[in-house]
C-alpha positions as a Markdown table, in Angstrom:
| # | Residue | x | y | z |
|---|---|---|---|---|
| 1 | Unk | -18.3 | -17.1 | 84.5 |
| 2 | Unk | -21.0 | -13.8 | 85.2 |
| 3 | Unk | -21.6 | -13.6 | 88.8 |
| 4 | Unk | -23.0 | -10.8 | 90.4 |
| 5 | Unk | -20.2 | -8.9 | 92.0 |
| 6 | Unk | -22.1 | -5.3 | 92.3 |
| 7 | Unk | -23.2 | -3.2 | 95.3 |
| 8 | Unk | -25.1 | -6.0 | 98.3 |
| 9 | Unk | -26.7 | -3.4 | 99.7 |
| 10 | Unk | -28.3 | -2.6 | 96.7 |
| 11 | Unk | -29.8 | -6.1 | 96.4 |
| 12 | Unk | -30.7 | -6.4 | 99.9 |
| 13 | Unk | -32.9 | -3.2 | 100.1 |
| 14 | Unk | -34.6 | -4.6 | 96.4 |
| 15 | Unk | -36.0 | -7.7 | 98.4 |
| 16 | Unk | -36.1 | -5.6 | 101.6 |
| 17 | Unk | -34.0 | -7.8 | 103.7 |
| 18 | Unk | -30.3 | -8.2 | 104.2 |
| 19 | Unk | -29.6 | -11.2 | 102.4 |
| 20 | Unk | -26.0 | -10.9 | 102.6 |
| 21 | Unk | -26.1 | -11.1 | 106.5 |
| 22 | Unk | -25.6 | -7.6 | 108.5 |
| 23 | Unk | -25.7 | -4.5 | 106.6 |
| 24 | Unk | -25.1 | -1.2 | 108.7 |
| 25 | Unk | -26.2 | 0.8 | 105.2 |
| 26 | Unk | -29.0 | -1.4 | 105.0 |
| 27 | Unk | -30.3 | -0.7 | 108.2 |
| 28 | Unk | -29.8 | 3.1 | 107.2 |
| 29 | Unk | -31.8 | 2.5 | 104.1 |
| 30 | Unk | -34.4 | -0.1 | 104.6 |
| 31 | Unk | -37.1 | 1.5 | 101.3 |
| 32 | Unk | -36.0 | 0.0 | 97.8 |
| 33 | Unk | -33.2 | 1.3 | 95.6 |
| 34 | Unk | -33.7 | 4.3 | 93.1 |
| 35 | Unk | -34.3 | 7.8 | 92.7 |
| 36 | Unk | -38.0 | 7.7 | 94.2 |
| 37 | Unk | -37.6 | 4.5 | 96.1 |
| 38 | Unk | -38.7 | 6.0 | 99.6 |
| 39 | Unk | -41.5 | 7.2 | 98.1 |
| 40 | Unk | -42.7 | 5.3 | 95.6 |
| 41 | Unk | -46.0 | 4.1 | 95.4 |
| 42 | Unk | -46.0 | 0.2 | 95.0 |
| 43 | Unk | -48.9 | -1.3 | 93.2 |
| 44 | Unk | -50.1 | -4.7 | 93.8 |
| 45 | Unk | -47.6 | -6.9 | 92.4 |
| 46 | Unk | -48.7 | -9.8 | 89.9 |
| 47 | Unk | -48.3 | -13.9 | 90.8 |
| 48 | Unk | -45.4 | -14.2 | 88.4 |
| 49 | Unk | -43.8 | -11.1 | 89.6 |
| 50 | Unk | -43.8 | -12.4 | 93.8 |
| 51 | Unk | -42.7 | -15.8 | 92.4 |
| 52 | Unk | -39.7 | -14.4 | 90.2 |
| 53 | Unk | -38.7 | -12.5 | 92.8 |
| 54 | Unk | -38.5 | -15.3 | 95.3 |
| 55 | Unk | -36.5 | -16.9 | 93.1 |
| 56 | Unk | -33.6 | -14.1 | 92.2 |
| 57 | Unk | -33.4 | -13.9 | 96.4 |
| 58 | Unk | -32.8 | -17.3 | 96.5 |
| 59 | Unk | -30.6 | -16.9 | 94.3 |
| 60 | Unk | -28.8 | -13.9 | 95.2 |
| 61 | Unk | -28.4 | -15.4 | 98.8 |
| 62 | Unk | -27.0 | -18.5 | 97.7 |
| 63 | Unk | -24.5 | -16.9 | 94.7 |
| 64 | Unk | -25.9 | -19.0 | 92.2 |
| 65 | Unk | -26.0 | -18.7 | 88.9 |
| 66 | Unk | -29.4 | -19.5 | 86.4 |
| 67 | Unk | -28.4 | -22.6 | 84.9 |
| 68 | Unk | -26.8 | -23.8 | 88.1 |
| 69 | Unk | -30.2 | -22.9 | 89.8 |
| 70 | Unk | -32.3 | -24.4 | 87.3 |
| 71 | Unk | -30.2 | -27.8 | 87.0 |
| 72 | Unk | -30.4 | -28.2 | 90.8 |
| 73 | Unk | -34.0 | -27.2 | 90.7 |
| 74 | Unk | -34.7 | -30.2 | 88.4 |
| 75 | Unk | -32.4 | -32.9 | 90.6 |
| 76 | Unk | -34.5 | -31.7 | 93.5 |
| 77 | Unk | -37.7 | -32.9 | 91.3 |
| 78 | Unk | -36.1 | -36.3 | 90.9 |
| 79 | Unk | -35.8 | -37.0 | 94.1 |
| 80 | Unk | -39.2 | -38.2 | 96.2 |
| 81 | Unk | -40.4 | -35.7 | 98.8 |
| 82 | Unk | -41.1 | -31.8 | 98.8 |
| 83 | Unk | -39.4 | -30.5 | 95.7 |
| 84 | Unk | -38.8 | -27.1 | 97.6 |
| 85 | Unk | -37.5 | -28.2 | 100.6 |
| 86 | Unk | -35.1 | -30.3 | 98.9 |
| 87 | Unk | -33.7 | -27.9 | 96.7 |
| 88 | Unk | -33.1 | -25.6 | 100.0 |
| 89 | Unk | -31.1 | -28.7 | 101.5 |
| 90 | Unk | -29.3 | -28.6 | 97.9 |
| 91 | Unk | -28.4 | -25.9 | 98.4 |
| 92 | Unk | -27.3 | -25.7 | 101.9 |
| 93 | Unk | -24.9 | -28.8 | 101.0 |
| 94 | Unk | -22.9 | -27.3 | 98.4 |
| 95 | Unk | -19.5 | -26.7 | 99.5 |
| 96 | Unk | -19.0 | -22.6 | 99.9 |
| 97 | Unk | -22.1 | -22.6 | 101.9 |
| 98 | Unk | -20.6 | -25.4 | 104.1 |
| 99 | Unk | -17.7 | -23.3 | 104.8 |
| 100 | Unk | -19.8 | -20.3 | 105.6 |
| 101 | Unk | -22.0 | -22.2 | 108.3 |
| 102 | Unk | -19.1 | -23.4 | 109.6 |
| 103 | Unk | -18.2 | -19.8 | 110.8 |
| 104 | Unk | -14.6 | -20.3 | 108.2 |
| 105 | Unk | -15.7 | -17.1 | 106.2 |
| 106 | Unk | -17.6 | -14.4 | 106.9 |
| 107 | Unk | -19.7 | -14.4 | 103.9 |
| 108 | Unk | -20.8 | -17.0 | 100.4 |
| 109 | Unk | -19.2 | -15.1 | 98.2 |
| 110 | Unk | -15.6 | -15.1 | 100.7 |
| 111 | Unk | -16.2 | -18.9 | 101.1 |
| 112 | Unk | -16.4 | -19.1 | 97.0 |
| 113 | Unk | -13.6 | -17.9 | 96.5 |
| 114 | Unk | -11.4 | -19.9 | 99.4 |
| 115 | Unk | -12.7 | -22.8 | 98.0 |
| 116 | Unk | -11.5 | -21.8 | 94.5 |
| 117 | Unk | -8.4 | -20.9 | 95.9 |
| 118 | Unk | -7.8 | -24.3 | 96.9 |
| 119 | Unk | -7.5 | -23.4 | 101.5 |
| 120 | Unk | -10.8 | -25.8 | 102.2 |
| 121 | Unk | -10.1 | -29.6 | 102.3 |
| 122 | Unk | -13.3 | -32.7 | 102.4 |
| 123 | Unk | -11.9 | -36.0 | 104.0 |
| 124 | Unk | -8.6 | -34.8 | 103.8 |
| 125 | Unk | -8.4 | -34.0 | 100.2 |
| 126 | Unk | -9.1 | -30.8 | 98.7 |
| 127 | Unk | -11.6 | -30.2 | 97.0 |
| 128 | Unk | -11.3 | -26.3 | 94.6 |
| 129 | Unk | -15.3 | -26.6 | 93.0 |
| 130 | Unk | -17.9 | -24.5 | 95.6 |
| 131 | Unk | -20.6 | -26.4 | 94.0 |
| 132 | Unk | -19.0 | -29.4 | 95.5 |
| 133 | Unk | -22.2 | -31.8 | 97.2 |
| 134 | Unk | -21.6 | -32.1 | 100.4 |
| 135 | Unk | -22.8 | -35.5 | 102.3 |
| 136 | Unk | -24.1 | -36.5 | 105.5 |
| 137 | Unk | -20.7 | -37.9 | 107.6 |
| 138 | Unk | -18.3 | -35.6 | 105.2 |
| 139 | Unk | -15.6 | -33.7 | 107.4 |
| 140 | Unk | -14.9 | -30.1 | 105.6 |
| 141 | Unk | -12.1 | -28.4 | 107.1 |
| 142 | Unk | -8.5 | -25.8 | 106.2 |
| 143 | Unk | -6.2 | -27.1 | 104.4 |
| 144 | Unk | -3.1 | -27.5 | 106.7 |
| 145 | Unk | -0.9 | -24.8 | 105.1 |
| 146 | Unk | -3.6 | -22.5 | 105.0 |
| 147 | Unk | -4.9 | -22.5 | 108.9 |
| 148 | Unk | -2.8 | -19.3 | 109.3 |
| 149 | Unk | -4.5 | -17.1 | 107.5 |
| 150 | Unk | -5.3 | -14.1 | 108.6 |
| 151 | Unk | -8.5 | -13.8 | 107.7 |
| 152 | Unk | -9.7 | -17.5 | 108.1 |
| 153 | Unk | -8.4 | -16.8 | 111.6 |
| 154 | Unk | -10.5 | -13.9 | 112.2 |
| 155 | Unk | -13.4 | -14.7 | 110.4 |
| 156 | Unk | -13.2 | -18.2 | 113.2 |
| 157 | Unk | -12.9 | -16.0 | 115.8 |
| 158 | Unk | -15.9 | -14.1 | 114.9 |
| 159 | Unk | -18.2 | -17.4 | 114.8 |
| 160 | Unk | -21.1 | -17.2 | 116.6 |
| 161 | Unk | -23.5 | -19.3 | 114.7 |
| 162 | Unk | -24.2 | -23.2 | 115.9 |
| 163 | Unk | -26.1 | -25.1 | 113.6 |
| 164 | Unk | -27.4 | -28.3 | 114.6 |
| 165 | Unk | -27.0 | -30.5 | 111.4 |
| 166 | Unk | -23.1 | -29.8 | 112.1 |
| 167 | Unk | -20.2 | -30.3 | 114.9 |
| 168 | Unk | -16.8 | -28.1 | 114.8 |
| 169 | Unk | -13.5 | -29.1 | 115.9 |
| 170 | Unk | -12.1 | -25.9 | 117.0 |
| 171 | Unk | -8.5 | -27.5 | 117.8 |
| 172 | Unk | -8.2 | -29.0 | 114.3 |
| 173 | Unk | -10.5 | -26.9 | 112.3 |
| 174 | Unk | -12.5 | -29.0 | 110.6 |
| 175 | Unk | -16.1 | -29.6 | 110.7 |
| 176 | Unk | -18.3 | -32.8 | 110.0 |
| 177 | Unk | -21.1 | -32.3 | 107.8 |
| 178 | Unk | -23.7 | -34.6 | 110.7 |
| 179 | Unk | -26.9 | -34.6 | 108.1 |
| 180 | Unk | -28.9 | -32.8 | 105.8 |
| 181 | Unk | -31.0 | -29.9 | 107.3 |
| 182 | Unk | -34.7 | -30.1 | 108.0 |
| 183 | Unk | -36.6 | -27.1 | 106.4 |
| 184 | Unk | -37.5 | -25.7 | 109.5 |
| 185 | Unk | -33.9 | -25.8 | 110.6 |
| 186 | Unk | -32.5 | -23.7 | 107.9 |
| 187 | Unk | -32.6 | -20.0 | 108.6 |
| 188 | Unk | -32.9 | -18.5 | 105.2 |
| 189 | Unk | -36.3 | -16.5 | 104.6 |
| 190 | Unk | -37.0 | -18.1 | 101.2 |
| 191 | Unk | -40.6 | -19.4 | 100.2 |
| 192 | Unk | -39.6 | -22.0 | 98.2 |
| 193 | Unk | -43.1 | -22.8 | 97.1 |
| 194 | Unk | -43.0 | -19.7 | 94.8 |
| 195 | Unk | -40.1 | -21.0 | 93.5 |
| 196 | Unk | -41.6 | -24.3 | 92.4 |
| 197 | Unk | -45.0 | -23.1 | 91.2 |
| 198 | Unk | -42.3 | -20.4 | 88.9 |
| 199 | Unk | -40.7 | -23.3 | 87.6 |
| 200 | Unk | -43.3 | -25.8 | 87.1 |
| 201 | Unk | -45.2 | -22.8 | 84.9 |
């Protein structure tokens, strides 16, 4: 399946914000990328255009694809309450972000491709799909053979991050899931209201 696997600094100095979390050649380069993007005069951008791009960061920080986006875009309109906020807590419940709040891998796109790989277990059993919808009281954690990994190990050690919708067992490593996230608890600097009005064009 396509999925973006180019340069991330790249991206992050197109929506001029590291996206990807911290970016030393981001911080080096903060203007937009091309030959005259230091000095290139912007003009005022256009509704659709601030609204599109809103929803490719959303995107882009969350490593999914269109269809995927669109598909969750329309559960979150099913469900009662703000259609935006829910389709941040969407996506803040599928599985490789999980594993990446949880401090397991440094980044989505490394916790993608653990999950694929079969190291991250839900309730015991494991669980390969990153899109995986994970729910209030679900524990996430490594798979047994796989909690001496190298870089699972270092990537743990590295965690600094303590969400509140979530508790970590470092003795065990695993992780319950405690409930979904409020907007205002969710870090990402995403408007999703663009997003909506874009989709609901």
């Amino acid at each position: 399946m396509a999925r973006y696997t180019g340069p991330k600094t790249k991206i992050a100095r197109k929506f001029g914000e590291p996206i990807f979390g911290p970016d030393k050649s981001f911080e080096k380069k903060k203007y937009p990328p091309g030959q005259h993007g230091v000095n290139k005069r912007h003009g005022k951008k256009s509704e659709y255009a601030i609204q599109l791009q809103e929803k490719q960061k959303a995107k882009y920080t969350y490593g999914i694809l269109e269809r995927q986006f669109r598909n969750l875009f329309k559960k979150a309109q099913r469900k009662s309450g703000v259609t935006g906020e829910i389709l941040l807590q969407l996506c803040e419940s599928r599985l490789d972000n999980v594993v990446y709040r949880f401090g397991i891998a440094p980044s989505r796109r490394a916790a993608r491709q653990l999950v694929s790989h079969r190291h991250i277990t839900v309730n015991g059993d494991i669980v390969n799909i990153p899109s995986y919808n994970v729910k209030p009281g679900d524990v996430v954690g490594v798979r047994e053979k796989s909690k001496s990994l190298e870089a699972i190990e270092r990537s743990l050690a590295n965690r600094n991050e303590v969400y509140e919708w979530m508790s970590w067992n470092a003795d065990t490593k695993q992780g319950t899931f405690v409930s979904v996230p409020e907007r205002i608890q969710i870090p990402e600097n995403i408007n999703e209201q663009y997003i909506v009005e874009l989709y609901s064009k």
